[in-house]
C-alpha positions in Angstrom: -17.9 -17.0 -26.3 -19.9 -17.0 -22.9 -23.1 -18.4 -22.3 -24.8 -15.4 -20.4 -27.6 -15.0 -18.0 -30.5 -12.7 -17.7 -32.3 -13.8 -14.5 -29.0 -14.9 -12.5 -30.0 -18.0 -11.0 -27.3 -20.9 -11.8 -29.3 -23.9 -12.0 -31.7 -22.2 -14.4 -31.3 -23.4 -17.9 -34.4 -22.1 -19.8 -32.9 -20.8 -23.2 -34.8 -17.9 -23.1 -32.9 -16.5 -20.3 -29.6 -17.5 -21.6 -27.9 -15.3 -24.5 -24.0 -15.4 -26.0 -21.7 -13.0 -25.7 -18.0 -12.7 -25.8 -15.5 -10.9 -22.8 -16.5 -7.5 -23.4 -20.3 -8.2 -23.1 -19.8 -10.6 -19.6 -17.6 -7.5 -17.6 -20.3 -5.3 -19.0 -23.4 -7.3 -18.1 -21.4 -8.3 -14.3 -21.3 -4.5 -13.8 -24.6 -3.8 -14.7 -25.7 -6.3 -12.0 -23.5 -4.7 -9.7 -21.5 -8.2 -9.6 -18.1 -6.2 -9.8 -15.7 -5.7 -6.8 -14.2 -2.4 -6.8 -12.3 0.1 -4.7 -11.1 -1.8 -1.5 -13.5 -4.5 -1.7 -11.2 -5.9 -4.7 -9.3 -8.5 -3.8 -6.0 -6.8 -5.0 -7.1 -3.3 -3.5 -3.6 -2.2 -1.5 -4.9 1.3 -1.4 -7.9 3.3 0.8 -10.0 5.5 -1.3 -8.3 8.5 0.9 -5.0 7.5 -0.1 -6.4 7.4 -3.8 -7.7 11.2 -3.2 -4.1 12.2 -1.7 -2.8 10.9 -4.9 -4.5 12.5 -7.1 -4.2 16.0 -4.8 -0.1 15.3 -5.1 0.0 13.9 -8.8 0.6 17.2 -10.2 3.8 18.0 -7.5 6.0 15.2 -7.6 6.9 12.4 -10.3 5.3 9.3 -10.3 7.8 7.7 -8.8 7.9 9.5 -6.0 4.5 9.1 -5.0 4.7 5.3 -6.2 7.5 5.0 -3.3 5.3 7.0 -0.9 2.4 4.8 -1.2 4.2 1.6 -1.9 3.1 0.8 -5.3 4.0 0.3 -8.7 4.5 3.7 -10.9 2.3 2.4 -13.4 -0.6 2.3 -10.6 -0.4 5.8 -9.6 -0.6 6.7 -13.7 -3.4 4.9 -13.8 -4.9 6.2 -10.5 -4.0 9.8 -11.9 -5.5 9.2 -15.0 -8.7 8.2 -13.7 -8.2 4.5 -15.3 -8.5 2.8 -11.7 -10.4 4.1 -9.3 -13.1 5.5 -11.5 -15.9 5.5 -8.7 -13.7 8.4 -6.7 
């Protein structure tokens, strides 16, 4: 379980602006805050979001392999990237 916070400001500790939740509610509540990197401000970002869109434009005409060795990433990225797993905001 995490100890959660509605106002966002470390040093408070007023319980009313402190709630539980597990994983699932922290990623959630950091996105709705717009505490979340994504696209190529995450720190493992290797990609542009027009090399993303090229992708996705080729991902129907060559294996995912091929495009894997194009763009110098793992096959299992480019599923992803194809099926719109990673990359969501594009």
């Amino acid at each position: 379980m995490f100890v959660l916070h509605h106002c966002d400001n470390p040093p408070c500790t007023k319980p009313e602006h402190l709630f539980l939740g597990n994983t699932r509610d922290n990623a959630l509540d950091a996105s709705g805050k717009g505490r979340l990197r994504k696209g190529i401000n995450h720190h493992s970002a290797k990609l542009t979001e027009e090399q993303v869109i090229a992708i996705r434009e080729i991902g129907n005409s060559k294996s995912q392999r091929d495009i894997a060795a194009i763009f110098g990433i793992a096959q299992t990225s480019v599923g992803h990237i194809l099926r719109r797993e990673h990359w969501t905001h594009i």
